[in-house]
C-alpha positions in Angstrom: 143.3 -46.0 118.5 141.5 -43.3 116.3 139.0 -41.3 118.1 135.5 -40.2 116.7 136.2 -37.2 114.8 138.6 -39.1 112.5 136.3 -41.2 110.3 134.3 -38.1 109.2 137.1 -36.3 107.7 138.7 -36.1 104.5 141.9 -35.3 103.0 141.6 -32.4 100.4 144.2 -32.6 97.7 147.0 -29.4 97.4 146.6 -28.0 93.9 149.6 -25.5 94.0 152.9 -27.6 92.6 156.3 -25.5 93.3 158.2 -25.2 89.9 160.9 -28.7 89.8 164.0 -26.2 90.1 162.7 -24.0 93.1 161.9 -27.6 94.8 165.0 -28.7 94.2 167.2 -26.2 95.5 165.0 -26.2 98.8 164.6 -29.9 99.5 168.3 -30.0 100.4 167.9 -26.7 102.8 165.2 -28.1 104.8 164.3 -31.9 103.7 161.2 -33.7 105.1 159.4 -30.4 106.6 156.0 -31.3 107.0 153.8 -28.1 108.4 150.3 -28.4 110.3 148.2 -25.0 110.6 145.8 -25.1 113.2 143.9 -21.5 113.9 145.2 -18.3 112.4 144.5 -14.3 112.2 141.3 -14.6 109.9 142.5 -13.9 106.4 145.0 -15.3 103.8 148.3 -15.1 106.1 148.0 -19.2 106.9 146.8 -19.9 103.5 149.8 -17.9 101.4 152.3 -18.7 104.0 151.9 -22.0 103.4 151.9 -21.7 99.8 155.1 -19.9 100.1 156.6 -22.9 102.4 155.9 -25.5 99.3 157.2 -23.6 96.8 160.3 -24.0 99.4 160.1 -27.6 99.5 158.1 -28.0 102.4 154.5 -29.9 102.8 151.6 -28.1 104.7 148.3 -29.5 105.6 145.5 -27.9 108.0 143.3 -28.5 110.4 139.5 -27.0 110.3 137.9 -26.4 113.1 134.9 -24.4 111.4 133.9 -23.1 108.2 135.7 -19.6 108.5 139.3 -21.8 108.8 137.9 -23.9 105.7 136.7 -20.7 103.6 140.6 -19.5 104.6 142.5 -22.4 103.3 140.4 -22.9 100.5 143.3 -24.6 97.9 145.6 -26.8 100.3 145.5 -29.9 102.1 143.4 -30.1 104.8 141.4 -32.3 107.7 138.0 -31.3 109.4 138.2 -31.9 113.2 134.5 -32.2 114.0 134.5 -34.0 117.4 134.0 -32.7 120.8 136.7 -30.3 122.5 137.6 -32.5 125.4 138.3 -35.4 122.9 141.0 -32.9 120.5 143.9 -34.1 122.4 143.4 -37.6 121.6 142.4 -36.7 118.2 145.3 -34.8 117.2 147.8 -37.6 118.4 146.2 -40.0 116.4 146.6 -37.9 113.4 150.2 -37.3 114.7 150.9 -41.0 114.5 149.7 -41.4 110.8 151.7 -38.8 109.3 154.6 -37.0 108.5 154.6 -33.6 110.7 157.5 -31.8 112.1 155.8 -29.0 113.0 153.1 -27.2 114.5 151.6 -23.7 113.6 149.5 -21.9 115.3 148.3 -17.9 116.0 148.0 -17.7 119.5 149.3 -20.3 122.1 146.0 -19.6 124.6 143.9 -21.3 122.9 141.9 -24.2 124.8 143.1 -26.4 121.1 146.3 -24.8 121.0 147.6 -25.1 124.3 146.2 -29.1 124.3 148.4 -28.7 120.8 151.7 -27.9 122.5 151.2 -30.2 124.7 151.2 -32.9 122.1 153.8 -31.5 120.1 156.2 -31.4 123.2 155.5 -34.7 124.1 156.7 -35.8 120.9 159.4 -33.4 120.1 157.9 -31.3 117.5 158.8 -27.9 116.7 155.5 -25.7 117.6 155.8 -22.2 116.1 153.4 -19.4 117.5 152.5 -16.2 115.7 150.8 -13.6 117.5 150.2 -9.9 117.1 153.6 -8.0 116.9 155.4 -7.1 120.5 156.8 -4.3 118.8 153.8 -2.0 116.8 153.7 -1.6 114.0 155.1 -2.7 111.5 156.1 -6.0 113.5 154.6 -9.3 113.9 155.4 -11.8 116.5 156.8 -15.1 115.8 158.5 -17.5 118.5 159.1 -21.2 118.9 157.3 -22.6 121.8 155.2 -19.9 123.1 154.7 -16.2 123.6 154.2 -13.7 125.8 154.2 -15.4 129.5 155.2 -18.5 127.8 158.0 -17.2 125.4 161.5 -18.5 126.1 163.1 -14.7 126.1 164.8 -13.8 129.3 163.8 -11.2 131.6 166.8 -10.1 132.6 169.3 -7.7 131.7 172.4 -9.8 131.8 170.7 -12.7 129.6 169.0 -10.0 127.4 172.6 -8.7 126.4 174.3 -11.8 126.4 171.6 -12.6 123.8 171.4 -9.8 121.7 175.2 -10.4 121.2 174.8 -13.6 119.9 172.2 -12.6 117.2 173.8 -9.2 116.6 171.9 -6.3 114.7 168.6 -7.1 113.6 167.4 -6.1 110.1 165.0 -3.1 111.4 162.6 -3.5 108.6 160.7 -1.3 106.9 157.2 1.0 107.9 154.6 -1.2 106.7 150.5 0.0 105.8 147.9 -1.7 108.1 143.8 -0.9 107.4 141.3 -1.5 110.0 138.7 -2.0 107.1 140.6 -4.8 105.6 140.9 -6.3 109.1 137.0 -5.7 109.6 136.2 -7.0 106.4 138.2 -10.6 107.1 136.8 -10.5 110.4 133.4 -10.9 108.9 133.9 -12.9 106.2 135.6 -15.9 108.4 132.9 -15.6 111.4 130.0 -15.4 108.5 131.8 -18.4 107.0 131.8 -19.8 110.5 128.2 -19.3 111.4 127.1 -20.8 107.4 128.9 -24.2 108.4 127.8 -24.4 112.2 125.9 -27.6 111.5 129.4 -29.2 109.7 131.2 -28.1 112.9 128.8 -29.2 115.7 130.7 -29.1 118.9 133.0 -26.1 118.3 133.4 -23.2 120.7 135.1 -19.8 119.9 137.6 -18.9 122.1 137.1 -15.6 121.8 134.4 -13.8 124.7 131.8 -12.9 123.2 129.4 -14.8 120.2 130.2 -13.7 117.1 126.7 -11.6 116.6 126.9 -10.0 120.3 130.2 -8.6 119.1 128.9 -7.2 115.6 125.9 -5.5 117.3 128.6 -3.8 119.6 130.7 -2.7 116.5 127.9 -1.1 114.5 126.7 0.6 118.0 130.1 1.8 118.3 129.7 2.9 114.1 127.3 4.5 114.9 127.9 6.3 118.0 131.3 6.9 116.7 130.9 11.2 116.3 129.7 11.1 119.9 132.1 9.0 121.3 135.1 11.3 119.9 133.0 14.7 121.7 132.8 12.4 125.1 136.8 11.9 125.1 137.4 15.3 124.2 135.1 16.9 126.4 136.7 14.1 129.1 140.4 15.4 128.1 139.9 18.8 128.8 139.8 18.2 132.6 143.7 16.8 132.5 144.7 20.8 131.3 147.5 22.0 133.2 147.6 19.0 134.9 149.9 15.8 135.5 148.2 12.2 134.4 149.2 8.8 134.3 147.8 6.5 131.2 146.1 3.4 132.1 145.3 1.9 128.5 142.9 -0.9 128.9 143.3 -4.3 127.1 140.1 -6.2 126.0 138.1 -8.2 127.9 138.6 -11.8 127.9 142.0 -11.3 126.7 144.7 -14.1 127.0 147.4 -12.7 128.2 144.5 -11.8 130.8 143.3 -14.9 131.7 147.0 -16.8 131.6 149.6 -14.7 132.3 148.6 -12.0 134.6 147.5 -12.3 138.2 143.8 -11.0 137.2 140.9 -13.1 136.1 139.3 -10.0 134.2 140.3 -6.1 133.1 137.4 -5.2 136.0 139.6 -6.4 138.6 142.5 -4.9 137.2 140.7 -1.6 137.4 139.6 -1.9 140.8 143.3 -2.2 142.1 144.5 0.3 140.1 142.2 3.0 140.4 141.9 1.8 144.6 146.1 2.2 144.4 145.7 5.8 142.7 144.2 7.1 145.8 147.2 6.8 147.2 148.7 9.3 144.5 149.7 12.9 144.7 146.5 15.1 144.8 147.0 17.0 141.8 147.4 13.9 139.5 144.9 12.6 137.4 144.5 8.7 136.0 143.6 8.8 132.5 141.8 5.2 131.5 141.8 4.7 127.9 139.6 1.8 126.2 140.8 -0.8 123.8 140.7 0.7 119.9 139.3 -3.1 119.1 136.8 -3.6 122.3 133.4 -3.8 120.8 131.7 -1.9 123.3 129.8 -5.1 125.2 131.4 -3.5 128.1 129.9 -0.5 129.6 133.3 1.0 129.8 132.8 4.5 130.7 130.1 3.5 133.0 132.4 0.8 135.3 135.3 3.5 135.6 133.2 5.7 136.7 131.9 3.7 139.4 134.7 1.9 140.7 136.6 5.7 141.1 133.5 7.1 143.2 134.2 3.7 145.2 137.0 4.8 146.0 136.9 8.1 146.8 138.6 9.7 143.7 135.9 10.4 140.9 136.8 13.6 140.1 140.7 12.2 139.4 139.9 9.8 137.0 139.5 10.1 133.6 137.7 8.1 131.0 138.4 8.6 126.6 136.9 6.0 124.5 138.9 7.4 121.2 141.9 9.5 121.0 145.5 9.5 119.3 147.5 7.3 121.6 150.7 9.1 120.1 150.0 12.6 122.4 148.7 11.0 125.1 151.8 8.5 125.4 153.6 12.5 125.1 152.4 13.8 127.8 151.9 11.6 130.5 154.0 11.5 133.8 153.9 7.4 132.8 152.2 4.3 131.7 150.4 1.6 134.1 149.5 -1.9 132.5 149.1 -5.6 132.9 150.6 -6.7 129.8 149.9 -4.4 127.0 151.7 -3.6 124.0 151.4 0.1 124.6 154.1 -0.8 127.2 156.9 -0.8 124.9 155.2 1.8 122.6 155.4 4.0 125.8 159.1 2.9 126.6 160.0 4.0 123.2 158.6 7.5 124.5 160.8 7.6 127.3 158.1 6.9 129.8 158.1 5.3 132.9 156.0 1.9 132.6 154.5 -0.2 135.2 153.8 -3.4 134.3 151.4 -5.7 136.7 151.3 -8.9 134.5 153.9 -11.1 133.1 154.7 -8.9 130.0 157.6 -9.8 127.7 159.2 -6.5 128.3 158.9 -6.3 132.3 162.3 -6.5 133.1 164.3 -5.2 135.9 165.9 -1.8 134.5 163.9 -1.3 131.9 159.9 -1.2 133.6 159.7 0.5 136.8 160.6 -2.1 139.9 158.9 -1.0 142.7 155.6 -0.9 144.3 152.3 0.4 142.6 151.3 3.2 145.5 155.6 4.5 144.8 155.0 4.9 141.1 152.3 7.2 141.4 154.5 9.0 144.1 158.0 8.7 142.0 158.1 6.9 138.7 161.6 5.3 138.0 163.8 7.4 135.3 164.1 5.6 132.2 167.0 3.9 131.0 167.2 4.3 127.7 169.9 2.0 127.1 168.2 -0.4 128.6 165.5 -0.1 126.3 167.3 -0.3 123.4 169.0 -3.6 123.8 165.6 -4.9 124.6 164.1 -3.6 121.4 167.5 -5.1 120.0 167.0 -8.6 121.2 163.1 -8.6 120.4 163.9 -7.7 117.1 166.6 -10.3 116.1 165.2 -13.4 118.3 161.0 -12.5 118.7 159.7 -10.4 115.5 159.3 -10.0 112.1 158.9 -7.5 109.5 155.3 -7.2 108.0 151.7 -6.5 108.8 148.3 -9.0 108.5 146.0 -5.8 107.1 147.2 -4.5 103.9 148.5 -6.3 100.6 152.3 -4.7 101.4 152.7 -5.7 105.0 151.4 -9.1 104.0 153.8 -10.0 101.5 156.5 -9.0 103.4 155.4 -10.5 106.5 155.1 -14.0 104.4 158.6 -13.7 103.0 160.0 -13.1 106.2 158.2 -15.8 108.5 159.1 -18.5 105.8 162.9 -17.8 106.5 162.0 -17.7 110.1 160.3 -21.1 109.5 162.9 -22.8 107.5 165.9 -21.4 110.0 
């Protein structure tokens, strides 16, 4: 039985027709693909990669969920889902059950729409493919079947990890790739303008991200504006760690996914407060070095909060707050890295640090991140294997990532090229 939202939605016709020879050559490689888009990275990725897959042979259609997905596909078959969250599910497998899809794709599997999505598409056997940003920066993007991160199908441990890497053998490294945080800014605002122009068209949808839209811009041009200040505050803030050993603590942004689902912390507050209560614990002469997100929009009193929850415990003057600095020194000189689940982890293990990972990160694995408790890392940090590390980068590579970037016209071509044979595979 339909639900609500379907009778007030209409099909939009494709427009872009793949040339008779390319389609003919690809319908015997990968006949009958039919691929949904839900929610993407705002910006053309969904709407060229899709492109890309019917000049392949493939069909694509979409589902919008506001006017900034609609302003993003413009050009390609789509649906508008305009009913109520709680009644998506239903929604979605009606629309299953009237067509032709084999597969689901998504950007982010934590999504309240995309996780009811997998649900779905494992129930009736669907292939759901998940980008998300890349495990390995940059230059990488992340692109897995069935989930990612805590719900990615790589194994944690060493034995699997080679055993796999063997089977795929060596990955095609790719090639350095531009990204620009203006180009990023500027698709940011366009889809959440687009999105805020075609609220009343979208009545019951909900961002999943934490903050409104507007709340987040005010933080950004505060930020903007503060930004000369901010870069004197870390500096001044950095010279305290001369001559003197640290540990990084890089903090991921609030409200975060991987947070929320795949860590044992319901916030990057409470992460703090066991950290920085652990650090106490650590040899008097070290310092803890907290660094905030490059992408938090400042909502957060950052500086403010570390500062309090280290005079709480006892250790104010051995903690450390920067809002902006190159991570690339930093990652240099410190005695090691202590995160949930960030992607500075393997950035760090790259450097040869010692890494500490508290959440379920794809890369905390026995012999490669430090296995031991918190209060011994700051004591003795594990030596590195680098080995290790390199079969893990080895098996991300071939099984979990692929070459390109969302920000710049280079990375994007490349990235579309290479997830479409991903996708086809």
């Amino acid at each position: 039985m339909a639900s609500a939202g379907l009778a007030v939605a209409d099909w939009q016709p494709a427009t872009t027709a793949a040339p008779a020879d390319v389609r003919s050559v690809a319908a015997l490689a990968a006949p009958a693909r039919h691929f949904l888009f839900l929610q993407g990275m705002p910006g053309p990725f969904f709407r060229r990669l899709a492109r890309r897959l019917r000049e392949n042979g493939a069909r694509t259609s979409r589902v919008n969920f506001n006017g900034g997905d609609v302003l993003d596909w413009l050009g390609g078959e789509a649906r508008a889902y305009r009913g109520r969250p709680e009644d998506w599910s239903a929604w979605l497998a009606d629309h299953l059950d009237r067509t032709d899809v084999t597969d689901i794709v998504v950007f982010g599997d934590c999504r309240d729409a995309h996780r009811a999505a997998r649900l779905v598409a494992d129930r009736r056997g669907l292939r759901f493919h998940v980008f998300e940003e890349g495990y390995l920066r940059p230059d990488h993007v992340t692109l897995e079947r069935g989930g990612v991160n805590g719900h990615s199908s790589f194994p944690r441990s060493l034995r699997a990890i080679d055993l796999l890497a063997t089977r795929l053998g060596a990955p095609d490294p790719g090639m350095p790739v531009p990204s620009y945080f203006r180009h990023r800014a500027l698709q940011a605002a366009c889809y959440y303008g687009a999105a805020w122009l075609g609220a009343a068209l979208f009545p019951h949808y909900r961002t999943h991200r934490q903050w409104p839209p507007m709340r987040e811009a005010r933080g950004w041009i505060r930020r903007f504006l503060r930004r000369r200040v901010e870069r004197t505050e870390s500096l001044r803030s950095l010279t305290s760690l001369a001559g003197r050993p640290f540990f990084l603590l890089p903090l991921q942004l609030e409200g975060d996914s991987q947070l929320s689902f795949c860590s044992p912390f319901a916030s990057m507050r409470e992460a703090l407060e066991l950290i920085i209560a652990s650090f106490a614990s650590a040899p008097p002469e070290a310092m803890l070095l907290v660094k905030m997100h490059p992408l938090d929009p400042g909502i957060v009193p950052w500086r403010r909060v570390v500062a309090e929850i280290a005079a709480e415990a006892g250790i104010a003057g051995r903690v450390v707050f920067i809002e902006r600095h190159d991570l690339a020194p930093l990652l240099g000189a410190a005695q090691g890295v202590i995160t949930v689940n960030s992607t500075v982890g393997p950035l760090a293990l790259a450097e040869g640090k010692p890494v500490m990972a508290l959440g379920d990160a794809i890369y905390r694995v026995p012999g490669v991140t430090a296995d031991c408790p918190l209060d011994a890392f700051w004591q003795s940090p594990p030596p590195l294997d680098s080995a290790n590390v390199a079969l893990l980068r080895q098996a991300l590579l071939a099984k979990c990532l692929v070459n390109g970037g969302f920000h710049s016209e280079e990375g994007l071509g490349r990235l579309v090229e290479r997830s479409v044979d991903r996708l086809l595979c």
